[in-house]
N, C-alpha and C positions, 0 to 999 in steps of 0.2 A: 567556287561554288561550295556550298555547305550542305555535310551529309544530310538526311533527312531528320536525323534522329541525337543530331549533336549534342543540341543544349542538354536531353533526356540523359546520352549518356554522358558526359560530361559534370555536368552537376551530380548526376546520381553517383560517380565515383568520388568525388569531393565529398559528397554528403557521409560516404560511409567511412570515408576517412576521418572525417569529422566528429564521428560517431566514437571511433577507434582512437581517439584521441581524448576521449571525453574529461579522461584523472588528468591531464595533463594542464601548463598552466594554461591558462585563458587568450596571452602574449602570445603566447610559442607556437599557439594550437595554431592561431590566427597565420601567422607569420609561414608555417609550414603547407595549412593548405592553399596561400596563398602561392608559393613558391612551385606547387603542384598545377596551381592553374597558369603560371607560369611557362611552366613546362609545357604544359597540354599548348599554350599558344606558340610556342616556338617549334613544337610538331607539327603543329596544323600549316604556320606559313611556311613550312618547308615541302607539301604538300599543293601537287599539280592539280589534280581532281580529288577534292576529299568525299569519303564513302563514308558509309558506318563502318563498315569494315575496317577501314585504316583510323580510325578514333578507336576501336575494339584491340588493335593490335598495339596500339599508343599502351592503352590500360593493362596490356599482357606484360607489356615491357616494365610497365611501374608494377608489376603484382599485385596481390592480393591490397585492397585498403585497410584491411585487418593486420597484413603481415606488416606490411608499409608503418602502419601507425606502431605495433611492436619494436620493429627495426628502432624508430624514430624515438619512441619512448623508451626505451632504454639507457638516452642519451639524454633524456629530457630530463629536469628536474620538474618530480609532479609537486603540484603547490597541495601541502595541508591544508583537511578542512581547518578551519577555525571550531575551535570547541563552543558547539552549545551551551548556552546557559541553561544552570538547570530549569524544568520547568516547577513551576511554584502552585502548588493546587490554591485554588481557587472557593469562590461560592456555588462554582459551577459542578465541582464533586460533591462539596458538602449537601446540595440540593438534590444531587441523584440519588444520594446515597437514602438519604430522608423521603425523596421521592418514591420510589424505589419500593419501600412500606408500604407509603397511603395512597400513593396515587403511581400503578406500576408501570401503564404506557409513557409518561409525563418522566420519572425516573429513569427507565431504558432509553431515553431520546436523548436525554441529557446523559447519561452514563456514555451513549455511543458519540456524541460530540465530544468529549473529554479527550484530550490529548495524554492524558498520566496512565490509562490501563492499556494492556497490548491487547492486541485483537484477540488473544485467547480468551483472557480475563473477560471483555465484552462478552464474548458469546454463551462462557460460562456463566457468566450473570443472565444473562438473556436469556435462557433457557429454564434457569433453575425457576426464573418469575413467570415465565412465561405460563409453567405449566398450571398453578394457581390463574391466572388471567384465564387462561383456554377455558379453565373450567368452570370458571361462572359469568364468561361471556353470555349469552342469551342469544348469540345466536348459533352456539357450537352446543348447545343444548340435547338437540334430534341427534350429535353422535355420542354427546359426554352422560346425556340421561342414560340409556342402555345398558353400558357399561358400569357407570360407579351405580346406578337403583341397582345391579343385580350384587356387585361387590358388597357393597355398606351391610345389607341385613345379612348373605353370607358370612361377615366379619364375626358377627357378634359382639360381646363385650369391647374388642378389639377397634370396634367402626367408632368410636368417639377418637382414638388413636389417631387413626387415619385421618381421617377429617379433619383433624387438631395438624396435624405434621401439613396435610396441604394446605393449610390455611397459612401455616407459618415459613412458607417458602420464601415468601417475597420478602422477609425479615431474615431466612439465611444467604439470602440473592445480597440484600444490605449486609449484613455482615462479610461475606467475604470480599465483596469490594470496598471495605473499611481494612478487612484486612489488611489488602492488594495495595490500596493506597499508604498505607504506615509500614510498607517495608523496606529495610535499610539497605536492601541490597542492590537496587536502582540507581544507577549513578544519574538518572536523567531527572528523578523527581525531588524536591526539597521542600520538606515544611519548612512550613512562615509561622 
């Protein structure tokens, strides 16, 4: 008869094995936790009445699936990744980047599709455009009127400044991801 809860645990210890094994080659990985489930059935037929319990004491005996898979990899030869090719930017930056300017929701979509910026550089861009967009959205009006109508005449001579610098955000949003993109310190990106 079969515990109630066999397959559950059974599988679920494979699985973390499996897990614990993951750098390891793909051959070996296969091969080892087969030899586990191996094991697991030659426990089981040597058992009169199986319980969860006696599948639970099976798994004490193999230890941890974590330790188990360290054991095992350390014997193992892990397979190298293969090196990436670099990626090659595309029409798909040069459009954000230009986007970006004239058209900023349209720019930041395609900026966050791009595989060449890291998620910092995305949010840095993202942000810097964003705060120009917020503010002449029409519908962030009722919070952005309040604030910049009391700013702008406080400025004085200063409020064309201002005004002039938010306007020009979305043109320093494009440049530093024009930067970001032409740095040579990226082994992952290549111009064409």
């Amino acid at each position: 008869m079969s515990a109630p809860h066999a397959t559950a645990i059974i599988e679920g210890y494979l699985a973390r094995l499996d897990l614990g094994l993951g750098g390891s080659d793909p051959q070996r990985r296969r091969e080892l936790v087969e030899d586990v489930r191996a094991h697991f059935a030659e426990a089981r037929a040597a058992l009169a009445d199986e319980t969860d319990e006696d599948l639970l004491a099976i798994c004490d005996r193999l230890g941890e699936p974590a330790d188990l898979a360290r054991e095992v990899g350390s014997t193992t030869v892990v397979a190298q990744p293969a090196a990436s090719a670099p990626y090659v930017w595309s029409w798909l930056e040069v459009a954000a980047i230009a986007l970006t300017v004239m058209a900023w929701p349209v720019g930041a979509i395609l900026m966050l599709l791009s595989r060449v910026w890291t998620r910092r550089e995305k949010v840095i861009a993202t942000a810097i455009g964003a705060v120009t967009f917020a503010m002449g959205f029409p519908l962030s009006a009722p919070f952005v009127g309040p604030v910049v109508g009391t700013l702008v005449p406080s400025l004085g001579s200063a409020a064309p400044l201002f005004v002039g610098t938010l306007g020009s955000l979305p043109l320093v949003a494009a440049a530093y991801l024009a930067y970001r993109l032409t740095r040579t310190n990226s082994p992952r990106v290549r111009l064409a």
